[in-house]
N, C-alpha and C positions, 0 to 999 in steps of 0.2 A: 427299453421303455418300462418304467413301473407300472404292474397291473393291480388294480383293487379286487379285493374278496370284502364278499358281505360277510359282516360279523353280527351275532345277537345285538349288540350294541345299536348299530345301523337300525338292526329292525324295531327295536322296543321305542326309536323317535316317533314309528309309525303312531296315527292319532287309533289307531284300533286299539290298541295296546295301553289306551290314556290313562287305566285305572290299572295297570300291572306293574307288581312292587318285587322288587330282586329279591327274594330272601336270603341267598346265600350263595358264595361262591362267586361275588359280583367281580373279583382278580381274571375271570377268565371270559367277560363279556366280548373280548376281540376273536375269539376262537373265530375260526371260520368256519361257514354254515353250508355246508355242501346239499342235506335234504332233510325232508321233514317228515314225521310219518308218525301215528297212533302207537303207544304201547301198555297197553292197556291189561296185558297179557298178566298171567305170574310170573315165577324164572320156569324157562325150562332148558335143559341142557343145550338141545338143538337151534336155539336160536342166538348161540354166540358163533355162531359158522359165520365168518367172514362175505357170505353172500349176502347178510340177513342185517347184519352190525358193521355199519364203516367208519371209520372216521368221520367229523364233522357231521355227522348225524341228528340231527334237532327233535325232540320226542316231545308226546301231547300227551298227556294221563290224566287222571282224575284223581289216581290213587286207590280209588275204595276198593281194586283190588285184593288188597291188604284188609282189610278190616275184619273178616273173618274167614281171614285165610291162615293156615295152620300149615301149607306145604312150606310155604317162603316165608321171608322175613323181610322187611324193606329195607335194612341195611346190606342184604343180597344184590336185592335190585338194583340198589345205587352202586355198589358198587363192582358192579358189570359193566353200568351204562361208563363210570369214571374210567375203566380197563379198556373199554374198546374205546377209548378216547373219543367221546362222544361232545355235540357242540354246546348240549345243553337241556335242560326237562320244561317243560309248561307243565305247571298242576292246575288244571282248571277246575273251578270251586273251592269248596270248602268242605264236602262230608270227608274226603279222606283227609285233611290236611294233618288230621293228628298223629297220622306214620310218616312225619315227618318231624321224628325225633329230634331233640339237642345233639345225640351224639351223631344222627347223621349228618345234620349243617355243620358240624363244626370237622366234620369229615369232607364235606363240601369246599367248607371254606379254606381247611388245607390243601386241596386238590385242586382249587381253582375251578370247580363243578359250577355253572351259575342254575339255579335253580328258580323259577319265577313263577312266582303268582298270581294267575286272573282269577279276580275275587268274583266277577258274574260269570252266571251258567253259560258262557258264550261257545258258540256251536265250533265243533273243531274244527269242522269244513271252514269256516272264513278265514281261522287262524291258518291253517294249510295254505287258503289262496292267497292271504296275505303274506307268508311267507315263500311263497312259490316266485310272486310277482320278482321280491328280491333277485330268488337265487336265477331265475331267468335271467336277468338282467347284468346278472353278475356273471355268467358264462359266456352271455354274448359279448359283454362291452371285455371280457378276459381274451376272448379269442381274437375282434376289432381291434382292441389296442397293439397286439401282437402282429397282425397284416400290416396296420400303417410302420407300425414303429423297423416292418421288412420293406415297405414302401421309401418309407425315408433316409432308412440307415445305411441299404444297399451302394455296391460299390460304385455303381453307374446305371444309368433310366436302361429300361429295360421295354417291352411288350406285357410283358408279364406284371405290370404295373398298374394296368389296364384292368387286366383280369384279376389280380386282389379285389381293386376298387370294386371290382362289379359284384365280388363275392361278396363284399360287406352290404350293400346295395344297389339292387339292380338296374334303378332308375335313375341312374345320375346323367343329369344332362350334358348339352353342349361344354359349357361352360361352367368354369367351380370357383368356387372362394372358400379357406380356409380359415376361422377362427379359433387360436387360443385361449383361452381364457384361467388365470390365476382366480380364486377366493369359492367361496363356501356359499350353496343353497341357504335359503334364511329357513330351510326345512326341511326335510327327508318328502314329504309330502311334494314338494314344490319339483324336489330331482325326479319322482317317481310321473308325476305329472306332464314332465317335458320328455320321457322319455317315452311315455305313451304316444305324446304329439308325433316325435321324430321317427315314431315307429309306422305312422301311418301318414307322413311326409314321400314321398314317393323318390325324390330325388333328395335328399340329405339324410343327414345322420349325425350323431356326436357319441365321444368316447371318453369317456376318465380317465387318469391314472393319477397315481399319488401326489402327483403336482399340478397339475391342470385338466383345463377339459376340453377337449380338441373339436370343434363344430366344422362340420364342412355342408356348405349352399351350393345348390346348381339351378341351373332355368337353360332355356334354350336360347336366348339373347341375354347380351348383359344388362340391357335394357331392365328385363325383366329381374334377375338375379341382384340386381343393386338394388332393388324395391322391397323384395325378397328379404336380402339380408339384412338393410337398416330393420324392417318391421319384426323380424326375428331377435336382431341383436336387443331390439327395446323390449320386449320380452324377458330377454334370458335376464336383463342383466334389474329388471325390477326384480326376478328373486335370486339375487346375488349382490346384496349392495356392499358399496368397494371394492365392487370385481377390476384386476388390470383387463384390457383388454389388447391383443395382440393378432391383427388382420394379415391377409397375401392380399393382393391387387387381382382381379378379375382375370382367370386365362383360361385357356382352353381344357378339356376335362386330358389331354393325353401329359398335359402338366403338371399333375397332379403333384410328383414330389417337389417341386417345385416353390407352389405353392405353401404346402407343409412349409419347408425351410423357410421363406419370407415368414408366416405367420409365427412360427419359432420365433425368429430375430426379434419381430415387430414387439411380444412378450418382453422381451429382455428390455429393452427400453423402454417401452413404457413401464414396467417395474422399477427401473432403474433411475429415471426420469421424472417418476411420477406422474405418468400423461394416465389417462386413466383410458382412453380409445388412442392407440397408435396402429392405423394404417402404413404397409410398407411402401416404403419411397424410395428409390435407386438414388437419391441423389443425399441423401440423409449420409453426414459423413460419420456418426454416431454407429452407423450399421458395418463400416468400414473398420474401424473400432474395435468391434467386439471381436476382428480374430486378434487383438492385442491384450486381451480384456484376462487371459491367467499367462503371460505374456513378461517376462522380466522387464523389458523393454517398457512397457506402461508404467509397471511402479518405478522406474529410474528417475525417465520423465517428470512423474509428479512431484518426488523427491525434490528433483532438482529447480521444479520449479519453484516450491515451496521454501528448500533452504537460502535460493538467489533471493527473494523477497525477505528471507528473515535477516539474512545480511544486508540490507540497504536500508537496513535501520526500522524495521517492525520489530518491535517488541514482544515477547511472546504472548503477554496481556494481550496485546492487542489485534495477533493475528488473527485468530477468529474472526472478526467481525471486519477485517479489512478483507480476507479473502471472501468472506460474504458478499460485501460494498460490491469489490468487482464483478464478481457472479452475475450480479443482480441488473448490475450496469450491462455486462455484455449482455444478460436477458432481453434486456431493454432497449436492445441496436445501439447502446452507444448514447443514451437518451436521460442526462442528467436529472432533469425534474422529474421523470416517471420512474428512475430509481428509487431517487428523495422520497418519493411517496409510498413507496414498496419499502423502503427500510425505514418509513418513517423519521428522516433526519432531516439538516437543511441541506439543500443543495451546494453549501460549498464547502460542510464537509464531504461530500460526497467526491467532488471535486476533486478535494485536498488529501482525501485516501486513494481514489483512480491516480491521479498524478506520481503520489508517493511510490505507487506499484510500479507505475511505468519507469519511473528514472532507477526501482531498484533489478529491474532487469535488464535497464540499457536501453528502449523500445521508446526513449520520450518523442524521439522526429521521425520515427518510424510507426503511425497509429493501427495502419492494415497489421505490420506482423503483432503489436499488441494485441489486438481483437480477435487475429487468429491465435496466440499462443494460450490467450485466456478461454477462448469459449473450447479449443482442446483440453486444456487441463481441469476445467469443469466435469466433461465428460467423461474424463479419464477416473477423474474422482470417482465421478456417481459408480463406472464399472467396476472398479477394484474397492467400493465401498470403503476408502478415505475418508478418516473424519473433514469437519471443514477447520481445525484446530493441525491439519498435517498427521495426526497419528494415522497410522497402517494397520489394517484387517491383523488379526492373527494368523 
């Protein structure tokens, strides 16, 4: 499972920050931010000891340090902070801003150093909590994402499944429901915000990693946990618009990987599908599917279904929009005028393209195996991402 690290980037979306301008070094705003701390110091030898200097380090200065200082030199200072590979400088104000020479930004800018500017006297305590909030956030959902992604990957359910879950939170109830979710906060505000709620939710919790966001709901009845979840999910998803969304089906909390897997799946398709809420459904033959879905087997299939149609006389003009026709048809149960009106044609071209398909696959007295072979190869499409023209993914 991919884990996310906060980056400077991440935090300058913050609205605290609204009036802070990158001066230099903006190449290296994804550094990762491990902690933050005053340096407000001169150089002094002893404070490059690896106890004092780490990595991912995020510093807070004024500067005026320098201003009439005669031991150091601010081109010292910078670059120390560049050597111990540090995440990054705040200069807060403006009296020192002038020991920030041309030659050291352009020192910066070769280093990939991001160096940033808040023009008002703002206190460095907010900027610390502001930046703390981050990196909290950033070690718990690093370590979370790591438990479930042991939860789910393992070879076989375990006891010790139980006891993850409880590590991550201790109040999960009876009952759980799993949500993925695909796309982007409309804010870094909005993530920071939901993550405070889930922290003082007493039975749920949610996780990021670089492809989605993993929510898991509990209640003590499903009664109650379905109520729960719809009111939560209209939540998340007002600050995430055209989020997929990817559900498990209500089960008991010792199911938990389980669930994971279903709300996995339910992901894939509605991405794939373009549903934008897919709850999982055991009878959904699409879920059946996707262990075919990097599968040779699948791309044959379409293949062949695709070339049997261009031999029974589709033109290659004109395939497109005949394998469209029936798409839309099989959408439609079978339902000629509510195609018609989906592709905006008359109904007997519609007709006259359905017919066409079916006699170029042999299927004309035979309608069940048509309607099965089409609404398969639809699906099959959407997973291996086929054009609707027959060309194949890279």
């Amino acid at each position: 499972m991919d884990i996310m690290y906060v980056s400077l980037r991440e935090i300058l979306e913050n609205p605290v920050f609204g009036e802070a301008k990158v001066l230099c070094g903006a190449g290296g705003l994804d550094r990762a931010v491990s902690r933050v701390s005053v340096f407000d110091c001169t150089y002094e030898e002893s404070v490059t000891d690896p106890n004092i200097l780490s990595d991912g380090d995020l510093y807070i200065t004024c500067l005026e340090q320098f201003n009439d200082s005669v031991r150091q030199t601010p081109q010292e200072f910078f670059r120390l902070l560049i050597e111990q590979k540090s995440a990054g400088l705040f200069v807060v104000g403006d009296y020192g801003l002038g020991n920030l020479t041309e030659d050291i930004a352009m020192l910066c800018d070769e280093k990939n150093f991001p160096v940033v500017h808040v023009p008002i006297e703002m206190p460095y305590a907010l900027i610390m909590d502001t930046v703390n909030q981050y990196i909290l956030f950033d070690n718990t959902n690093a370590l979370n994402a790591l438990k479930l992604g042991r939860i789910r990957y393992a070879r076989e359910q375990t006891a010790e499944d139980l006891e993850i879950l409880n590590s991550i939170k201790p109040g999960i109830g009876r009952f759980l429901a799993v949500c993925y979710v695909s796309g982007e906060f409309d804010s870094e505000l909005s993530r920071l915000q939901l993550y405070k709620h889930f922290l003082k939710e007493p039975g749920d919790f949610f996780v990021l990693n670089q492809t989605q966001k993993i929510f898991l709901f509990s209640g003590e009845t499903k009664e109650e946990l379905q109520r729960h979840r719809r009111i939560m999910m209209e939540r998340i998803l007002e600050n995430m618009p055209g989020a997929f969304v990817g559900q498990s089906r209500v089960m008991m909390r010792r199911d938990v990987r389980e669930a994971l897997e279903e709300a996995g799946k339910s992901l894939i398709i509605a991405e794939k599908l373009g549903i934008q809420n897919q709850v999982y459904d055991p009878l959904n033959t699409m879920q059946l599917l996707l262990i075919l879905r990097d599968s040779r087997a699948a791309v044959d299939f379409y293949e062949a279904y695709v070339e049997r149609i261009r031999e029974g006389g589709i033109s290659r003009e004109n395939l497109r929009e005949t394998l469209r026709t029936v798409e839309v048809y099989a959408a439609q149960q079978g339902n000629y005028g509510r195609a018609a009106e989906v592709l905006e044609q008359h109904e007997n071209t519609v007709r006259y393209r359905v017919n066409k398909v079916r006699s170029a696959l042999g299927m004309s007295e035979d309608p069940v195996k048509f309607n099965e072979t089409v609404a398969i190869a639809m699906k099959i499409r959407a997973l291996i991402g086929a054009g609707l023209d027959g060309e194949m993914p890279e």
